[in-house]
C-alpha positions in Angstrom: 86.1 97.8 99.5 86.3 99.1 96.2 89.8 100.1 95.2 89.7 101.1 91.8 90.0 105.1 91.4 89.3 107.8 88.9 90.6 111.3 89.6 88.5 114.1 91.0 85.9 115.0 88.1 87.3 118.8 88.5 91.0 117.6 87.5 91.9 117.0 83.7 93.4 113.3 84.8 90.4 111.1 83.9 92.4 107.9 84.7 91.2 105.1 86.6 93.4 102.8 87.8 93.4 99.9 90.8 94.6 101.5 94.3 95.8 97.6 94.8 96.7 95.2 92.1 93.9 93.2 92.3 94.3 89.5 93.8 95.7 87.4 91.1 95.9 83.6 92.9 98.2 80.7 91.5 98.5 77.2 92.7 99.4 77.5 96.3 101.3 74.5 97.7 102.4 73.6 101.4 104.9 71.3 102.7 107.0 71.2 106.1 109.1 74.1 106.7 112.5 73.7 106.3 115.0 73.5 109.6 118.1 74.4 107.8 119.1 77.8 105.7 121.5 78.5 102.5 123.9 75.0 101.7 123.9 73.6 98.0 120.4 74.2 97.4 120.7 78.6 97.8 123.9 78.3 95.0 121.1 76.4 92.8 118.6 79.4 93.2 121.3 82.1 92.8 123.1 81.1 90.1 119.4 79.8 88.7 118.5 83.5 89.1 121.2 85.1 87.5 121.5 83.0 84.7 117.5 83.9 84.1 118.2 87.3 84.4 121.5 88.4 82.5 123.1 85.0 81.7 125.3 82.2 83.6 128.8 83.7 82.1 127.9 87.6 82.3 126.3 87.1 86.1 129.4 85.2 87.5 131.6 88.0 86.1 129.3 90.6 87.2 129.1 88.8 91.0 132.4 88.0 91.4 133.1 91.9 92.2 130.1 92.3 94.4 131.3 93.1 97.8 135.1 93.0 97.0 137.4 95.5 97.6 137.4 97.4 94.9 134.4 96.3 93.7 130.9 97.1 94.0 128.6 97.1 97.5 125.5 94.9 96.7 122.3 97.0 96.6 120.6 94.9 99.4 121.1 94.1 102.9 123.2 96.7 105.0 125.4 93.8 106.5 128.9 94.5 106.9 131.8 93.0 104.8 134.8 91.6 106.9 137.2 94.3 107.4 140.2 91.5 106.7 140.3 89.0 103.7 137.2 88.4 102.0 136.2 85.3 100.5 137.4 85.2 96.3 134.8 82.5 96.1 131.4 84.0 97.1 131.3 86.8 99.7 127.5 87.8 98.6 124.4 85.5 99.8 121.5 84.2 97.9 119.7 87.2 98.0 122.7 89.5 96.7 122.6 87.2 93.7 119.3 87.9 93.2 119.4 91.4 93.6 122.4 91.8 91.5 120.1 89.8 89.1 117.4 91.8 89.4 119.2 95.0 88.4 121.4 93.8 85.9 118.7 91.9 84.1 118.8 92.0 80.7 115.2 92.6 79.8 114.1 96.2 79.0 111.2 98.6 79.5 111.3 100.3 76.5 109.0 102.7 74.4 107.5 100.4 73.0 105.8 98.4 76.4 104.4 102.0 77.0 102.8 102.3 74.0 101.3 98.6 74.3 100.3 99.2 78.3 98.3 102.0 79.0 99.1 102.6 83.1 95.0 101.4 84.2 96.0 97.8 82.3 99.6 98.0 84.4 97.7 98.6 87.6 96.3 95.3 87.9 99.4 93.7 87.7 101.0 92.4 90.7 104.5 94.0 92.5 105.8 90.7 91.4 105.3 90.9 87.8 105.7 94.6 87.4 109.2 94.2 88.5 110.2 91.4 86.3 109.5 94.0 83.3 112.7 95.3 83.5 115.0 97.8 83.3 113.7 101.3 82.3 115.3 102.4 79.3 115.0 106.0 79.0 113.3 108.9 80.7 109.2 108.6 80.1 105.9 111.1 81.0 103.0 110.6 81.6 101.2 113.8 80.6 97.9 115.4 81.9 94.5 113.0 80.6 97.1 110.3 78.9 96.5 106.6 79.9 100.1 106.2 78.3 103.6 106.9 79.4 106.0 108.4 76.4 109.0 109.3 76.1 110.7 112.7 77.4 114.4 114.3 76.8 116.4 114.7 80.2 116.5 118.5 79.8 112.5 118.4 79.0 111.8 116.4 82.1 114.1 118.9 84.4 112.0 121.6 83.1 109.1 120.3 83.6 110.0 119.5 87.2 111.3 122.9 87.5 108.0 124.5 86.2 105.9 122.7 89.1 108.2 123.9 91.8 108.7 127.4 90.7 104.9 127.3 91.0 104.5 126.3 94.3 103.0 129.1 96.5 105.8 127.5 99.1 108.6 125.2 98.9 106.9 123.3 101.6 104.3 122.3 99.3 106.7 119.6 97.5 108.2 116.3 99.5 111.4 114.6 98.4 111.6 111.2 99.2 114.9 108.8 99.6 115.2 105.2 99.1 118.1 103.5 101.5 119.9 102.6 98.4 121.2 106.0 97.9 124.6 106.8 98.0 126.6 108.8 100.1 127.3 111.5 97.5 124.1 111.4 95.6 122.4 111.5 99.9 124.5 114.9 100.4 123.6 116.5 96.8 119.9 115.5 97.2 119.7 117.2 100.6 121.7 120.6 99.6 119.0 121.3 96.7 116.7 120.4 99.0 117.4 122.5 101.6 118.4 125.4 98.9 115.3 125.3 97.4 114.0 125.8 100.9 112.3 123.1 102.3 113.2 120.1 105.0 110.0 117.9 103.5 113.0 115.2 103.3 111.3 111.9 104.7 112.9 108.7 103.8 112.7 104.5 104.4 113.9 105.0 107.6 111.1 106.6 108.9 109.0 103.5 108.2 111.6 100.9 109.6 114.3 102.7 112.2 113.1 105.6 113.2 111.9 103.7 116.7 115.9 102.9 117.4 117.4 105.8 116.1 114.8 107.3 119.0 115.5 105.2 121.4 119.5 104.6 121.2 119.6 108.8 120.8 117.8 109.3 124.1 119.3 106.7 126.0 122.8 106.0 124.3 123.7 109.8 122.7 124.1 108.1 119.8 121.1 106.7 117.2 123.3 103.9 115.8 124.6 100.5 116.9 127.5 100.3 118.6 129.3 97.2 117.5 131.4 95.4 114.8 131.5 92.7 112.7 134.2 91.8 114.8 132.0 91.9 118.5 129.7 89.5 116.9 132.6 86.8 116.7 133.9 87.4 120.2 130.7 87.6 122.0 129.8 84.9 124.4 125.7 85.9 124.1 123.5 87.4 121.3 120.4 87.9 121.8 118.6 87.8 118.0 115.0 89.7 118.4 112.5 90.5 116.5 114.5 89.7 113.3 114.9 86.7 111.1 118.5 86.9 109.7 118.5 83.7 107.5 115.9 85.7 104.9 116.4 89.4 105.8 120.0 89.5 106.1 121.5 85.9 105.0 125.4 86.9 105.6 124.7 87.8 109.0 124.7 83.8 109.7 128.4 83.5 108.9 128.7 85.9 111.8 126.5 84.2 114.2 128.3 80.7 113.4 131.6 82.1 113.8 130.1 83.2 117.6 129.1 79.9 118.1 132.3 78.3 117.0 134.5 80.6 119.5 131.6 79.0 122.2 129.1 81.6 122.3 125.3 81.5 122.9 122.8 82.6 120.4 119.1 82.7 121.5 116.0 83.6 119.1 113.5 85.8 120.4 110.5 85.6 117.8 107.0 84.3 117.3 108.0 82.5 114.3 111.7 79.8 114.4 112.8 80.8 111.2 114.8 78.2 109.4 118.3 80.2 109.1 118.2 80.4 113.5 117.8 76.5 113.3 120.7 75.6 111.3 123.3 76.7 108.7 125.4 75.2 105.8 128.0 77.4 105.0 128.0 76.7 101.2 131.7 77.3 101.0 132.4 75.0 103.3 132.3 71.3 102.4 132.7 70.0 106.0 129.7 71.9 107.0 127.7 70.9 103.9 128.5 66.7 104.7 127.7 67.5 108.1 124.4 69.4 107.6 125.5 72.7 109.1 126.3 74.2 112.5 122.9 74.8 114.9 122.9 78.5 115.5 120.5 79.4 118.0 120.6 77.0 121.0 117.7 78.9 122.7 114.2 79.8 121.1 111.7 81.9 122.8 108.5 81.9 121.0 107.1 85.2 122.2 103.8 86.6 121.5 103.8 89.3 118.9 105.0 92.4 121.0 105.6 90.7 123.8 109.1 91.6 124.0 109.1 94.4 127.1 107.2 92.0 129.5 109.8 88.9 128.5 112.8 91.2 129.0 111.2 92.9 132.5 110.7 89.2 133.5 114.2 88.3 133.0 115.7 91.6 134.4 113.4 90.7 137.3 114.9 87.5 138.0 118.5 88.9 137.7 117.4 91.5 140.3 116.4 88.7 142.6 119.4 87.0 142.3 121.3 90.5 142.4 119.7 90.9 146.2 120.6 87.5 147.2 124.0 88.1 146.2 124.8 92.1 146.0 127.5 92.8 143.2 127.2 89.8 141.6 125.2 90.2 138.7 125.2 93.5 137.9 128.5 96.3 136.9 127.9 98.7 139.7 131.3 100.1 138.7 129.8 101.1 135.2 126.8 102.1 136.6 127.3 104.3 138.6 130.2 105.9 136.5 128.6 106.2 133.5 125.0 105.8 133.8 122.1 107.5 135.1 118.5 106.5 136.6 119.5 103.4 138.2 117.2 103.6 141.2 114.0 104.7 139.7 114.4 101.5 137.5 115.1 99.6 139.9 112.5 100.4 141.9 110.3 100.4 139.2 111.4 96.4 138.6 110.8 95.7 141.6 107.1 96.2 141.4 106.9 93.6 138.5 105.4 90.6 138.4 106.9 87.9 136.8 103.8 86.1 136.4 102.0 88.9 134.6 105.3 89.0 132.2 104.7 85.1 131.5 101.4 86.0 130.7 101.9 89.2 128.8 104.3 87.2 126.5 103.9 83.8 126.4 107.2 82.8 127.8 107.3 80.4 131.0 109.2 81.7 134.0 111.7 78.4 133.5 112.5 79.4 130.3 113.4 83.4 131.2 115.4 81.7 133.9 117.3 80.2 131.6 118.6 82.8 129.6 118.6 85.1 132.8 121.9 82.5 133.6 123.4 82.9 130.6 123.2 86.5 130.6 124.6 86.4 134.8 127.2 84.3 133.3 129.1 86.8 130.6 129.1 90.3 130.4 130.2 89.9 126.4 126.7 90.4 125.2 124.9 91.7 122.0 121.7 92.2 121.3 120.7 92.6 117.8 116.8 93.2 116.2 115.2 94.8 113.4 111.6 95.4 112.2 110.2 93.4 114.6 110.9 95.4 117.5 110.5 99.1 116.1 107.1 98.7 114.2 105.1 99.0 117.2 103.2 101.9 119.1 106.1 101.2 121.7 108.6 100.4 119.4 111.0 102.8 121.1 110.0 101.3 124.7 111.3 98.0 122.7 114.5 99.3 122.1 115.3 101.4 125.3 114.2 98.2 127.9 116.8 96.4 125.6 119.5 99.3 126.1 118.3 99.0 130.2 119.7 94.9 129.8 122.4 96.3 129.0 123.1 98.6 131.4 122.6 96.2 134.2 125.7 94.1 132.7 127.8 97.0 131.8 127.7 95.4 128.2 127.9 98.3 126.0 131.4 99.8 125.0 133.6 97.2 125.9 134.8 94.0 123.0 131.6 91.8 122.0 129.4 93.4 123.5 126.8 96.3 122.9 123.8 97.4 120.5 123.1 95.9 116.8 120.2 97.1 115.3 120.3 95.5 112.3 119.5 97.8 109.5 117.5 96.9 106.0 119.2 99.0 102.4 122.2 98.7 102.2 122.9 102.9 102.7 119.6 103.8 104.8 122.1 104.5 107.6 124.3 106.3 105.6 121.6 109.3 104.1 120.5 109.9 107.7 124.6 110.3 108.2 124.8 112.9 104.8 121.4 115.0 105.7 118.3 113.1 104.9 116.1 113.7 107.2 113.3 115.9 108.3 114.4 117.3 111.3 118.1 118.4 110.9 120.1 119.8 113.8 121.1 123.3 114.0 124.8 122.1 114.2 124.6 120.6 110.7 122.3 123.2 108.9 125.0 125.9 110.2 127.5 123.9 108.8 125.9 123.7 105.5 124.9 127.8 105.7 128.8 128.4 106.0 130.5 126.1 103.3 127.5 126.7 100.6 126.0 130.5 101.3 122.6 129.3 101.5 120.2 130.2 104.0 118.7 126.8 105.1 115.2 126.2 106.3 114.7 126.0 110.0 111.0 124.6 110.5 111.1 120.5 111.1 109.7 118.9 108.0 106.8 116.2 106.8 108.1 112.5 108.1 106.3 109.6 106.2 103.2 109.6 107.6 102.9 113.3 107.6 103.7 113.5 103.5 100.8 110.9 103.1 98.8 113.6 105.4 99.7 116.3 103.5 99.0 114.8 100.0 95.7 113.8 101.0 94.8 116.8 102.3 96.1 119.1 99.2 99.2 120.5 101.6 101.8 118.9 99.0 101.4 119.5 95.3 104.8 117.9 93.7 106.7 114.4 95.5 110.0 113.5 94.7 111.5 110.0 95.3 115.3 109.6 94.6 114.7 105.5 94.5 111.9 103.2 96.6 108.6 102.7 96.0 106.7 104.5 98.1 102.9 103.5 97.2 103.9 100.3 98.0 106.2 100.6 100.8 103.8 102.8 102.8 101.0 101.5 105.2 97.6 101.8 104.7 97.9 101.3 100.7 94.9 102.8 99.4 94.5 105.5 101.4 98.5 106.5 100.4 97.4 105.8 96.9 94.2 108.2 96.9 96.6 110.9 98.2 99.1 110.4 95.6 96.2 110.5 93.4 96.0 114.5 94.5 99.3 115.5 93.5 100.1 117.5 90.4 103.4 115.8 89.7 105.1 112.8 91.2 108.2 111.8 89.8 110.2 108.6 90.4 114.0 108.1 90.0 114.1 104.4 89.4 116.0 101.1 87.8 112.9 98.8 87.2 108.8 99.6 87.1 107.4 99.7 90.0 103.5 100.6 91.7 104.2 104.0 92.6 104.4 104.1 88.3 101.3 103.3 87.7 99.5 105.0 90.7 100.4 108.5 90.4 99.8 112.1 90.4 98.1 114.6 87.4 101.5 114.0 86.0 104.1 111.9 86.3 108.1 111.4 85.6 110.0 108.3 85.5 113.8 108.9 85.8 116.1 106.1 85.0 119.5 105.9 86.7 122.4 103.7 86.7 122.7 101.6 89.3 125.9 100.8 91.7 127.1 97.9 89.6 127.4 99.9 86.6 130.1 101.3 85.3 130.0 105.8 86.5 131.7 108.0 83.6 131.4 111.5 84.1 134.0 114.0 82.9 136.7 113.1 85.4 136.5 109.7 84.5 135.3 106.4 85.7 133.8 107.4 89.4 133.1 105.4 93.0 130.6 106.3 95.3 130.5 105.5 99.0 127.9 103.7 101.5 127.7 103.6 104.8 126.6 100.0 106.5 125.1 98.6 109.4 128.3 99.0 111.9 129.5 102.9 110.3 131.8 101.6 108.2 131.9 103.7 105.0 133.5 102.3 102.1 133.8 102.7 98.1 131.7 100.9 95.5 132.7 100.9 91.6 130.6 99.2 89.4 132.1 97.1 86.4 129.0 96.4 84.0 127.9 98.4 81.2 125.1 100.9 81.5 121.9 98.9 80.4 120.7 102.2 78.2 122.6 105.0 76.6 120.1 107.4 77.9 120.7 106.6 81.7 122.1 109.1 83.7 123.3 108.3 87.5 122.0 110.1 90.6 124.4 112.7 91.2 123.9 113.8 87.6 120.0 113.6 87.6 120.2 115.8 90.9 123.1 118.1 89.2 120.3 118.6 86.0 116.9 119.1 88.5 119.5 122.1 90.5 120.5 124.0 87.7 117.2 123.8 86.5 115.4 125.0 89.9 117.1 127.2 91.7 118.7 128.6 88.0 121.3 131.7 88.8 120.1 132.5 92.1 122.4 129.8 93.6 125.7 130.5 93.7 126.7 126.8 93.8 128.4 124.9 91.7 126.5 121.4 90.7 128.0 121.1 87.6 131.3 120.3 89.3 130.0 118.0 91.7 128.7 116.1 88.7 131.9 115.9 87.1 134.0 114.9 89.7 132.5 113.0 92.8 135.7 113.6 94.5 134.3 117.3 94.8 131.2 116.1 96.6 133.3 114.2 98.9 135.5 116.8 100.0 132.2 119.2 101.0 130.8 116.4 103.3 134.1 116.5 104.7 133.9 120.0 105.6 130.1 119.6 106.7 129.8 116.5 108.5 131.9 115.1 111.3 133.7 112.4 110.9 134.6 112.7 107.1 138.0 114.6 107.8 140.3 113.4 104.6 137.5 111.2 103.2 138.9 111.3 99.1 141.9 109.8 101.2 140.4 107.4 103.5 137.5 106.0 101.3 140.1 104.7 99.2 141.6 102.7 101.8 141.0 98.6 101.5 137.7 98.0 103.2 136.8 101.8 103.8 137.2 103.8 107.6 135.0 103.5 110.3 132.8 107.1 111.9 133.7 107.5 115.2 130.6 106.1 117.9 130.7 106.9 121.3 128.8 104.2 122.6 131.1 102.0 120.9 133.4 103.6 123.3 131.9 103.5 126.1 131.1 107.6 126.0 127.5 108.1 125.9 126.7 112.2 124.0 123.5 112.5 126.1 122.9 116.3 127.9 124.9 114.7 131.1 127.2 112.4 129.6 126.0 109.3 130.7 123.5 106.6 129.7 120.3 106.6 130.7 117.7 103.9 132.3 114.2 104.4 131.5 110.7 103.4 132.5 108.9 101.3 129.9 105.6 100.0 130.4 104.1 96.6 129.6 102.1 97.0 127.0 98.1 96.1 126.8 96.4 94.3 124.0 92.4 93.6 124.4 91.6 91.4 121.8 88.0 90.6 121.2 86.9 87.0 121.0 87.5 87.0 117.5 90.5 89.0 116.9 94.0 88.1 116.5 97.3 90.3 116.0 98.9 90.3 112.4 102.4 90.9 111.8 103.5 91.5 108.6 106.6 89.7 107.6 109.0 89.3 104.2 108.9 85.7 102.1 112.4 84.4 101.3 111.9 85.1 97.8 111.7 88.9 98.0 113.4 92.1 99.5 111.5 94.7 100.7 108.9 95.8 98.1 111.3 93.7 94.9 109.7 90.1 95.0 112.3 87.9 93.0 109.9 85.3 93.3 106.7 83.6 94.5 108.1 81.3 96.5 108.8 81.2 100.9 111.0 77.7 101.1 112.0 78.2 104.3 108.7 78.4 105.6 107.5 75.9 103.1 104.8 77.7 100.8 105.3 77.7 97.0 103.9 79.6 94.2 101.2 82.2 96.4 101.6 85.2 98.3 98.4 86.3 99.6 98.5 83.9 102.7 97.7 84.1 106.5 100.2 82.4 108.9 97.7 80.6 111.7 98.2 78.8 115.3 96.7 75.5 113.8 95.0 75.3 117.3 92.8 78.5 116.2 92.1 76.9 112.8 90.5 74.3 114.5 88.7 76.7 116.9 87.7 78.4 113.9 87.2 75.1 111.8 89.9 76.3 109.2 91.0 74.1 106.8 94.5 74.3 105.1 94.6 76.6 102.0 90.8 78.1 102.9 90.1 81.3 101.5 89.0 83.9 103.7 88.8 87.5 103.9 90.6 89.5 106.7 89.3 93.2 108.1 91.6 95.5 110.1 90.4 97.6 113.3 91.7 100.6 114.7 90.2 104.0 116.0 86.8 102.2 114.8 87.8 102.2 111.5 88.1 98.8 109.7 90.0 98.3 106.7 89.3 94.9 104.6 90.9 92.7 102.5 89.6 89.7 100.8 91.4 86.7 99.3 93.2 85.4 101.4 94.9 81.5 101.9 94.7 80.3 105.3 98.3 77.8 106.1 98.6 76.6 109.0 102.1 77.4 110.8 104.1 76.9 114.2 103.3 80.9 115.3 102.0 81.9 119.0 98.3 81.8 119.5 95.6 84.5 118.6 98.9 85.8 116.4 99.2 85.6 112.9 101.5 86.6 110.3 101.4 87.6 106.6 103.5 89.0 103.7 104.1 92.5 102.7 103.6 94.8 100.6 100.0 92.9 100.1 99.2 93.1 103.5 99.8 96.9 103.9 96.4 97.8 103.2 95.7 96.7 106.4 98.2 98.9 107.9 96.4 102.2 109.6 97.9 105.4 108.5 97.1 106.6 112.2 98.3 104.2 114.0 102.3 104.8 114.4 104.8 104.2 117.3 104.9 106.7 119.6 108.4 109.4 119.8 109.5 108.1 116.4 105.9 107.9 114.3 107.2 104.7 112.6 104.0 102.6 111.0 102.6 99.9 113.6 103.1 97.0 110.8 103.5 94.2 113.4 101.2 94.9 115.5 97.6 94.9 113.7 94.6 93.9 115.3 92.1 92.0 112.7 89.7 90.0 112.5 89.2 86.7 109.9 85.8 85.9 107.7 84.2 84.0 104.9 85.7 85.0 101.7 82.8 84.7 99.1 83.5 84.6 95.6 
């Protein structure tokens, strides 16, 4: 497929640029995948990383405030701090150190690499090396029929911005994106000019990675967030870990997961591939553990077949049910359920039709082995289950999470100490902009409560999702995007197709810390928007300022940053959205932005008039280690229509391969987070230097008379549509048969934009059905 682009011959933009950086191959090498996570060797890598990036000295001062009290939040992972003493050594993993690094880096995008790259050149660089460019020094344009950013004053870029909305023959026609690294304050600013310029086209990250349990909890829970803390994890006597691979994705969850094994509790891993940091972990600050070789952390691993979670958890809930009947009251809380729950019997009866032998098939788990963790589950009702992209990204992603929530139910293990719901969330604040407003389909509760603190009259009609903005810019429906942070070419499935849409727009801005794709792939125009990031220093008129996040659990807490700006002509979020307001909407709106720039305490104290839970928040954001939002699950209230939680019915799902097709899964290497790749390198899995690999059964290599390292090409299906790819490395790895697995963002060309979970419309990226073939050079 020929990805290289040049605008529509009616439009002045004669640019041609590479939809996808073409495939740029290095010297892969293989070697045995590792069976322990973090230890001596992850300090080597982060301090390695920093000292590349800013310096040994001016990295270990910079880090040693990261996720302190006081200090600043790390930009990655959504992982809660402890709410107690923290550690003064290290309480950041490997992958805070490099994302600290990568922000903080001293190397700059100046000017001067504009002049020297026109943007077709930059297109045919690699994610990889268009992030180690740098930072972006100062505000650039790319103007009508130029091949060349240059630079742009603030106040010229707001007008020009300005100009293209004004224009719009409805406010619908722009989208305004959010990355999850946006703050609380900058979240509830970006979402009032939104929404007062009149639009709710407010889709964010989320929609490609959570949406499915934010659906799913909401229906059956009240409530579309977790429901436990940091604190559960310890005491629980069973976690189940699914779908989600902790040691790369979330490295400081391990800490957690030992200190459940310590107090005696189980941990099993539900996942097609055993990723190294569920094997074992070395606690780096401990030198017992390091001596010893770390502490096993899951005792249980269940290789299930990619989405092939439903039929393993129906076949364990059937066996529970069989041992229920042989012994009524015994295994499951018929007090909680039928005080505080809903739907019971149609479940039930719906179990009972299951086979168990058409769940061992369906997902590749033997009946001994679902008895097995069907007795540890009889055995303690102190149970969490946590997951993340690898149970939402389906077509029944929210089936996923509501037969989860249904486990649950049967043990009475939600709302009660070390037990309950952890979906484990990816940036560090996604969880917090759905809290302050970002989101397409706002309540009426919340957009009254806006209407009466601000005057405005807020827009009613349910906005563009993800999917839907990609719809709309193809189609010519949306004529200016927004993004406050992300990259959205890049993040978004179905690359090319996303990037031909983009391609439409008359203006696409980005507000961003480092180059990116979704700079070089653009619309007729295009804006980059430096912005300080959250561990620099904030000084607006008040004075030095802190900003708030929200993390995985609903803990919202402070965040200062202590380095210098890395340009003079940075300005930070709330500032950038302050400008873009007054700009806009000019003196028909009556509010005042200015002062929320000045003084982010003013920001603060309208959320707390607007959204629940932020009573006193100047006050109680201050405190040591933040406040928690209230969560009814989390005790044991459930704000569904009728008060109570709710069973559901939740089919097995059907896959019909052909002969030659498998189901792809695409996955994150160690060395990168999210679309940032800090580096080429996946040593946990054991493959070095390459990215564009397939992950293969090495049974079906042989079948297919694969060798290690082959090249091959790989072709999507879906709706009869086939998407290809070529290039690819074949490395043979321990994964479930006819399944295969393979980094992102390269392997989201093969993501259909059409194929999205159903209730939530979140991108089917592990569940791709493809076929493999020669790749001829």
């Amino acid at each position: 497929m020929d990805n290289l682009s040049a605008s529509d011959p009616a439009s002045s933009t004669p640019r041609k640029v590479h939809l996808v950086p073409p495939p740029k191959h290095r010297s892969l090498r293989i070697t045995k995948p590792e069976e322990k996570a973090a230890g001596i060797r992850a300090i080597k890598e982060s301090l390695r990383h920093l000292r590349r990036e800013l310096g040994f000295f001016a990295g270990m001062r910079a880090i040693s405030q990261m996720n302190q009290k006081g200090g600043f939040d790390c930009s990655g992972c959504a992982w809660p701090d402890p709410d107690g003493p923290r550690s003064t050594v290290a309480e950041y993993c490997e992958n805070g150190a490099k994302a600290l690094g990568e922000e903080a880096t001293s190397h700059k995008v100046t000017p001067d690499f504009f002049r020297k790259h026109s943007v077709e050149h930059l297109s045919q660089w690699p994610d990889f090396e268009l992030g180690k460019s740098g930072r972006i020094a100062q505000p650039m344009v790319l103007k009508r029929g130029s091949s060349h950013y240059e630079p742009i004053s603030w106040q010229g870029a707001f007008q020009m911005i300005a100009r293209e909305l004004n224009a719009l023959a409805s406010p619908d026609e722009a989208i305004f994106y959010t990355s999850g690294r946006t703050a609380n304050e900058t979240a509830f600013m970006y979402q009032l000019f939104v929404r007062a310029f009149g639009t709710n086209n407010l889709p964010d990250c989320s929609n490609m990675c959570h949406e499915s349990s934010g659906a799913g909890l909401g229906a059956t829970l009240g409530i579309g967030k977790g429901s436990v803390t940091l604190d559960d994890i310890h005491q629980a006597k069973l976690i189940l870990v699914i779908g989600q691979n902790p040691g790369t994705n979330h490295p400081r969850m391990l800490t957690a997961l030992k200190k459940c094994r310590d107090h005696g509790g189980d941990v099993v891993s539900i996942n097609p591939l055993y990723e190294a940091g569920l094997k074992r972990f070395v606690d780096p600050q401990n030198p017992v553990e390091v001596v010893k070789g770390g502490t096993k952390i899951a005792n249980y691993h269940l290789p299930v077949r990619i989405n092939g979670d439903v039929p393993l958890l129906k076949g364990i809930m059937r066996i529970l049910l069989s041992c229920e009947d042989k012994a009524p009251g015994t295994v499951f809380d018929h007090n909680f359920i039928s005080s505080k729950t809903t739907g019971y019997r149609e479940f039930i009866d719906d179990l009972r039709v299951v086979s168990i032998e058409d769940c061992v098939e369906a997902s590749g788990i033997s009946r001994s082995q679902m008895e097995e963790i069907a007795q540890l589950i009889m055995a303690t009702d102190r149970i969490i289950i946590c997951w993340a992209m690898g149970i939402t990204q389906h077509t029944n992603g929210v089936d996923n999470v509501q037969e989860i929530v249904n486990l649950l139910l049967l043990r009475g293990a939600i709302g009660k100490p070390g037990a309950g719901t952890c979906p484990v969330r990816g940036h560090s604040n996604v969880q917090g902009d759905r809290t302050m407003g970002i989101w397409e389909k706002p309540s009426d509760t919340f957009l009254n409560a806006l209407e009466d603190r601000f005057g405005i009259t807020a827009p009613r009609a349910h906005g563009f999702d993800t999917v839907e903005s990609i719809e709309a810019m193809a189609a010519g429906r949306a004529k200016v995007f927004f993004a406050m942070g992300g990259n959205f070419v890049s993040a978004t499935p179905d690359s090319e197709a996303t990037a031909r849409a983009v391609q439409k727009l008359r203006l696409s801005v980005q507000v961003s810390t480092k180059l990116n794709r979704s700079h070089v792939v653009t619309g007729e125009q295009a804006l980059i928007l430096p912005c300080v990031t959250r561990s620099e220093k904030d000084i607006q008129k008040s004075g030095s300022q802190i900003i708030s996040v929200e993390n995985s659990m609903g803990v919202v807490h402070s965040s200062r940053g202590v380095l210098e700006p890395a340009s003079a002509h940075l300005l930070s979020e709330p500032a950038i959205v302050a400008g873009l307001a007054r700009e806009v909407l000019g003196q028909q709106s009556k509010i005042d932005w200015e002062a929320m720039q000045d003084n982010y305490d003013t920001i603060r104290d309208h959320i707390a008039a607007v959204v629940p839970g932020f009573e006193d928040y100047n006050r109680r954001v201050r405190r040591p280690g933040g406040f928690y939002l209230p969560n009814c699950a989390r005790e044991g209230k459930f704000d569904t229509p009728d008060g109570r939680a709710h069973f559901t019915l939740n089919p097995i799902p059907e896959h019909h391969l052909e002969e030659d097709q498998y189901i792809l899964m695409t996955i994150r290497s160690h060395d990168q987070y999210n679309t940032t790749i800090y580096g080429l390198d996946d040593r946990y899995r054991g493959i070095y230097n390459e990215r564009r690999v397939i992950l293969m059964n090495p049974q079906d290599m042989r079948e297919r008379q694969f060798l290690p390292k082959q090249k091959v090409s790989v072709t999507s299906h879906h709706n009869g549509i086939k998407r290809h790819s070529a290039d690819w490395y074949v490395v043979p790895y321990p994964i479930p048969r006819r399944n295969l697995a393979a980094y992102f963002p390269e392997a989201n060309v093969l993501v259909p934009l059409d194929h999205y979970a159903r209730k939530s419309k979140t991108p089917v990226s592990k569940c791709i059905v493809v076929t493999l073939g020669p790749f001829k050079e």
